[in-house]
C-alpha positions as CSV (number, residue, x, y, z in Angstrom):
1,X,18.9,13.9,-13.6
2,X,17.3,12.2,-10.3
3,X,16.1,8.3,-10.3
4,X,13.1,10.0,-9.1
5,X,11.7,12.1,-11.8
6,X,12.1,8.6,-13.9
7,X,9.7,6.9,-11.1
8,X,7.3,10.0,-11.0
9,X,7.3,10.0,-15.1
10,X,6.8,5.8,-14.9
11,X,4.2,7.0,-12.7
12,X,2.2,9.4,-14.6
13,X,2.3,6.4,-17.1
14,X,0.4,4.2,-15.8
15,X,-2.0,6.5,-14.0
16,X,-2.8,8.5,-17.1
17,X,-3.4,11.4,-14.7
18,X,-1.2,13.8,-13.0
19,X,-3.0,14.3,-9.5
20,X,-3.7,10.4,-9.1
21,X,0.1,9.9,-10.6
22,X,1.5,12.7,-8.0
23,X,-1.0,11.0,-5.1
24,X,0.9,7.4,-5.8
25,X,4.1,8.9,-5.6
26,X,3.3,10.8,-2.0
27,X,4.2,14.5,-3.8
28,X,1.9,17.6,-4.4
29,X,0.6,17.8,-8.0
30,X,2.0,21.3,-8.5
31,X,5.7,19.8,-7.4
32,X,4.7,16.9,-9.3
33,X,4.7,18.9,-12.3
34,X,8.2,20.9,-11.8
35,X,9.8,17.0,-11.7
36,X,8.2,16.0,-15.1
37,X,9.3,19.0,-16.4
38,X,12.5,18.9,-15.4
39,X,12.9,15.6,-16.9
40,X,12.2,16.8,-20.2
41,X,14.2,19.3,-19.9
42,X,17.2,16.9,-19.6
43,X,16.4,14.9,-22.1
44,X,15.7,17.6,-24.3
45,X,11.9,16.3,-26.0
46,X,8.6,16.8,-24.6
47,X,7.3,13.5,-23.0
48,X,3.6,15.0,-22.3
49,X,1.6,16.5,-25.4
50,X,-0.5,19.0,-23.2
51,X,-2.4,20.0,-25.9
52,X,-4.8,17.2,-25.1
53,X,-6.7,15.7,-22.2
54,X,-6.8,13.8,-20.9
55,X,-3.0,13.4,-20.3
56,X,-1.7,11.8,-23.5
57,X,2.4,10.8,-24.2
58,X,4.1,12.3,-27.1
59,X,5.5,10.2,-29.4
60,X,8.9,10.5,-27.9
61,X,6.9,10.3,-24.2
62,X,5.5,6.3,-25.3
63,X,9.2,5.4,-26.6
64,X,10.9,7.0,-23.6
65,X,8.3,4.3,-20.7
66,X,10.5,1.5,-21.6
67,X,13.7,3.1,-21.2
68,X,12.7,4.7,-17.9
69,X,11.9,1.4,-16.6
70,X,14.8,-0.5,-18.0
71,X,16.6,2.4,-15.8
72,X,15.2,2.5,-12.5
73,X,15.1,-1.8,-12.9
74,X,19.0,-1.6,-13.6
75,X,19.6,1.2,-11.0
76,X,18.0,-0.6,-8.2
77,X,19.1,-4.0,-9.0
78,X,22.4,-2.8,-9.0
79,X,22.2,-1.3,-5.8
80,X,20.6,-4.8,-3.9
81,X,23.9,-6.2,-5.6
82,X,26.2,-4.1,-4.4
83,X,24.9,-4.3,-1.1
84,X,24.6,-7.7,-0.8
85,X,28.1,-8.0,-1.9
86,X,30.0,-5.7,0.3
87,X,28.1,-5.8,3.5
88,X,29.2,-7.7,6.3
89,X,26.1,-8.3,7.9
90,X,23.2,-9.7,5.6
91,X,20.1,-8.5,5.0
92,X,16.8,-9.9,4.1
93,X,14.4,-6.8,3.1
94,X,10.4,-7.2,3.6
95,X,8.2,-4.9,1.2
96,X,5.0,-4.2,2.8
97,X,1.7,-1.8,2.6
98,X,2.6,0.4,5.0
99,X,-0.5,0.2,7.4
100,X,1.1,-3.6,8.2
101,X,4.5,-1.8,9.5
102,X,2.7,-0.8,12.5
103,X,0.4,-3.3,12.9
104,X,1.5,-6.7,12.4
105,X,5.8,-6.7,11.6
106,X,6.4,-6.7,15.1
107,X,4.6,-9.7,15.7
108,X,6.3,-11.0,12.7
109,X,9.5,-10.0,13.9
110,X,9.4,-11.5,17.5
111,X,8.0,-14.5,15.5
112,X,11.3,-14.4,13.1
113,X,13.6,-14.1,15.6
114,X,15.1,-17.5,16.2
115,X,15.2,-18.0,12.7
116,X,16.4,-13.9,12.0
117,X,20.4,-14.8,14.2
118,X,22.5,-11.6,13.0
119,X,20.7,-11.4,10.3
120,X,19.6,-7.3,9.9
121,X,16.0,-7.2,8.9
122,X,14.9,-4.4,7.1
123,X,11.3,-2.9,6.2
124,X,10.0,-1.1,3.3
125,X,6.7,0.0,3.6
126,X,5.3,1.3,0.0
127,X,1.7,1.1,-2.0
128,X,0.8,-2.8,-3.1
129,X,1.5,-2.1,-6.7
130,X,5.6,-0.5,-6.0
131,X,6.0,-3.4,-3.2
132,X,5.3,-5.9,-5.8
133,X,7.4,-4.1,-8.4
134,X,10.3,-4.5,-6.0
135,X,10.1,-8.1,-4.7
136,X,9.6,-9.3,-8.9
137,X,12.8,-6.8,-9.9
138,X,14.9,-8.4,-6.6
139,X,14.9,-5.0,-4.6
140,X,13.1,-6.9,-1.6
141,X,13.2,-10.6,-0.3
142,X,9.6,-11.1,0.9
143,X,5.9,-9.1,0.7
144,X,3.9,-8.8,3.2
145,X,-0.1,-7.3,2.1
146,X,-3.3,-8.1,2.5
147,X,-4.5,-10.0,-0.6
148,X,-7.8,-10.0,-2.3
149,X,-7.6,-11.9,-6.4
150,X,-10.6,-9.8,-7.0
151,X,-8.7,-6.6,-6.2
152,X,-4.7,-7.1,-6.9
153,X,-4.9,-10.2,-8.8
154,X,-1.3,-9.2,-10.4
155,X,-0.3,-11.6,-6.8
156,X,-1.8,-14.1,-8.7
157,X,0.9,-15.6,-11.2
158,X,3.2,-18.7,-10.7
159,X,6.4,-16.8,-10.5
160,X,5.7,-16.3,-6.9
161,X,5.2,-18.9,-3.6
162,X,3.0,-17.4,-1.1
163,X,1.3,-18.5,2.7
164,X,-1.4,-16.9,4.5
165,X,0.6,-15.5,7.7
166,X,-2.6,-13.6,9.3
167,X,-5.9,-12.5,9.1
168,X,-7.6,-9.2,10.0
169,X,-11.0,-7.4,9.1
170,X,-11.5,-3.4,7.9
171,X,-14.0,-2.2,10.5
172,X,-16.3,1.1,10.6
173,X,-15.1,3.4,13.4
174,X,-16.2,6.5,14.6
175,X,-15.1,8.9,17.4
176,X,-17.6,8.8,20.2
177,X,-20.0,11.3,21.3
178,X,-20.3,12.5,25.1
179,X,-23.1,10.0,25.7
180,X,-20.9,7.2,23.8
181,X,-22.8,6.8,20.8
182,X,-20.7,7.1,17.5
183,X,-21.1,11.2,16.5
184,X,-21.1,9.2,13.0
185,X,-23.4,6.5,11.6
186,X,-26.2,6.4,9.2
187,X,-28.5,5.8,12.6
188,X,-28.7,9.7,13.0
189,X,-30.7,9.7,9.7
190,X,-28.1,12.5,8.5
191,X,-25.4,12.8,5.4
192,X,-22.8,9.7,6.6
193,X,-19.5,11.9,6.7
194,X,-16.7,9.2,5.0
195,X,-13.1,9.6,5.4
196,X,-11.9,7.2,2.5
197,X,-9.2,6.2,0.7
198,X,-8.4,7.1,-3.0
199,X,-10.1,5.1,-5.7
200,X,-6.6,3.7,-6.6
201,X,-5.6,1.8,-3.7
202,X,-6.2,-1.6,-2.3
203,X,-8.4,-0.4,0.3
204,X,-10.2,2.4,-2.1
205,X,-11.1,-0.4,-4.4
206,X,-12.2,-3.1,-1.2
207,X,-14.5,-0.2,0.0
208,X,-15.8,0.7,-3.7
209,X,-16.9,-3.2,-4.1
210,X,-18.4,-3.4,-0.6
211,X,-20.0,-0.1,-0.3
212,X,-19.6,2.3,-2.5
213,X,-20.8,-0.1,-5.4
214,X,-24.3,-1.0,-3.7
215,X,-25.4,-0.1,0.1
216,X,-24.4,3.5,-0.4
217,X,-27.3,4.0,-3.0
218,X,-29.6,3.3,0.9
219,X,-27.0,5.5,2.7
220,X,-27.1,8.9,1.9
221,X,-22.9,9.6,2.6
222,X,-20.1,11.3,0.7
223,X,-16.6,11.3,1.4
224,X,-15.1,14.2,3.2
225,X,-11.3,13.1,3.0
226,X,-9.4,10.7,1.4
227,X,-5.7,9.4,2.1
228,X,-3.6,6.5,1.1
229,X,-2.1,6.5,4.2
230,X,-4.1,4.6,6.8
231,X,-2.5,6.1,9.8
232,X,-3.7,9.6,8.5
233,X,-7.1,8.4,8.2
234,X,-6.9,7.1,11.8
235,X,-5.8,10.2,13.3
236,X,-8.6,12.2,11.3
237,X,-11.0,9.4,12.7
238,X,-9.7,10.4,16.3
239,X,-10.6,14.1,15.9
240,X,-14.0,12.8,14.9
241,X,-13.5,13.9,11.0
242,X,-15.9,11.2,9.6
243,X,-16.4,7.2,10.3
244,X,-13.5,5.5,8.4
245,X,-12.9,1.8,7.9
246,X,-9.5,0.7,9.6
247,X,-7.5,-2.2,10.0
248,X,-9.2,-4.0,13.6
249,X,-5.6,-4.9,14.2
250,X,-4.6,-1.0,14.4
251,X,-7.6,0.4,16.4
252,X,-7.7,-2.1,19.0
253,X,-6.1,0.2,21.5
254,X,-8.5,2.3,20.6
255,X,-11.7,0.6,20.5
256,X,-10.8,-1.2,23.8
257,X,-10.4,2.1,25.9
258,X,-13.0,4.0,24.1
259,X,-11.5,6.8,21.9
260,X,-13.1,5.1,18.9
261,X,-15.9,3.0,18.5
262,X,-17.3,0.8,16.1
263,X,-19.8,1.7,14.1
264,X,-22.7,-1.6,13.2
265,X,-25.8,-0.3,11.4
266,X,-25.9,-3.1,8.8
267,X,-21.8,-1.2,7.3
268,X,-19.9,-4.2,6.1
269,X,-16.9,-5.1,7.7
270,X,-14.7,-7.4,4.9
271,X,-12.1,-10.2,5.9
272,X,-8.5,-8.8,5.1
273,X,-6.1,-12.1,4.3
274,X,-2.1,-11.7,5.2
275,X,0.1,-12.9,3.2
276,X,3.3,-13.0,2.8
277,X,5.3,-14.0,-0.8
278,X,8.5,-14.4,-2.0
279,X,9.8,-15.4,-5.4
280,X,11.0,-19.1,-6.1
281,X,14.4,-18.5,-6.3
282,X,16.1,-17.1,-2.8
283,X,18.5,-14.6,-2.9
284,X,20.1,-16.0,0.0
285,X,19.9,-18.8,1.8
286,X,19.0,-17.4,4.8
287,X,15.7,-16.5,3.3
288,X,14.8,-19.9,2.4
289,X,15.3,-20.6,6.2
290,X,12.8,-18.1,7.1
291,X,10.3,-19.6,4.8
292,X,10.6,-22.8,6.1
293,X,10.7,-21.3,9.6
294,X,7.1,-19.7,9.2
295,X,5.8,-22.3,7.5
296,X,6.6,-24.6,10.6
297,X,5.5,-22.3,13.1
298,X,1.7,-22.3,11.1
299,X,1.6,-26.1,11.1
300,X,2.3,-25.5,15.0
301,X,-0.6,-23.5,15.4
């Protein structure tokens, strides 16, 4: 048995769907499928009644969620132990969406770094909803997102002390054309070619509330692509796929030597908030230093 056929199968849980559940976990559907079946072919039941759709848990299949997660929670709870325990150097471990790897830990880090010493510093990037699983079961010391209550309000709860770090904006950009106009914007009074993001992720649901949901009823548009990963919707952008909102932060290369430009024509371009949490209760006291190290450096500002 593999910890990760327990994940994909917590997965497919709370998606309710096998191509949004394999999307999440970053695997084809069809491979997707082989790992849920070879779950239940170690333990021996049938955890998916696929005599109905939409996908419905067996009896067996609703009893078997809490002991998946009860698994996986002891499993990787054990491991931060361990590690803690036995390695010489510490580590403090940041959970973050993975389009803020690129474009804002570095500054983070240099930030850090008088505060950091030895300590090793490590990053794991991973959707909003699995980096906030982590840093509540102990497997990481601090998230780092962008935050919107509307959207993710799971941030919102009391277990959890939190500071605004950052702020950035998700911009329409387009490729440009020879004569440096945007080859895509609702100006040429054509179909608005969209390379998106999946209804399910943070930025899938910003874009559904600030477009999707209203202005794209006067835009005639549809969505050619979608990805979670906002990287992969940047380099599709480059080839001059489709306009795509991205992170300012992460196209500003881009946009200042002219292999993307931005795309006005009344698109909206929403505030993104960085944030950064932790839970009350360190782990170590190192990472109550860092807190208190980031919160001087803001009232510095």
């Amino acid at each position: 048995m593999e910890l990760k056929w327990l994940e994909d199968y917590l997965a497919l849980a709370e998606y309710g769907n096998f191509s949004r559940a394999a999307e999440a976990r970053f695997v084809t559907q069809p491979a997707f499928g082989r790992r849920i079946k070879a779950l239940e072919g170690w333990l021996g039941v049938d955890l998916i009644d696929r005599h109905q759709y939409p996908t419905t848990l067996t009896p067996a299949g609703e009893e078997f969620v809490r002991h998946a997660q009860e698994w996986v929670n002891t499993f990787h709870n054990t491991r931060s132990y361990m590690r803690a325990r036995n390695t010489k150097t510490k580590n403090v471990v940041i959970v973050t969406q993975h389009s803020l790897t690129v474009t804002f830990i570095p500054d983070l880090l240099n930030l850090l770094r008088p505060a950091l010493g030895e300590l090793l510093f490590r990053v794991d990037p991973n959707n909003l909803h699995d980096c906030l699983d982590a840093l509540l079961a102990g497997r990481g010391d601090f998230l780092l997102c962008y935050n919107s209550p509307e959207i993710f309000p799971q941030l919102e709860t009391n277990q959890l002390l939190s500071m605004q770090i950052g702020i950035d904006r998700l911009v329409p950009v387009s490729r440009p054309a020879i004569d440096g106009n945007p080859i895509h914007t609702p100006a040429n009074n054509n179909e608005l070619n969209i390379l998106g993001y999946p209804t399910e992720t943070f930025f899938g649901k910003l874009l559904e509330r600030e477009f999707f949901g209203g202005t794209r009823n006067r835009i005639p548009s549809k969505v050619v692509c979608e990805s979670a990963l906002v990287e992969g919707v940047k380099a599709m952008t480059l080839a001059g796929s489709g306009l795509a909102w991205l992170p300012e932060r992460g196209v500003c290369d881009e946009l200042k030597r002219g292999a993307l430009i931005r795309v006005e024509s009344g698109l909206p371009s929403p505030e993104l908030k960085i944030m950064i949490y932790r839970q009350k209760e360190a782990r170590i006291p190192e990472v109550e230093a860092i807190w208190k190290a980031l919160e001087q450096e803001l009232v510095s500002q």
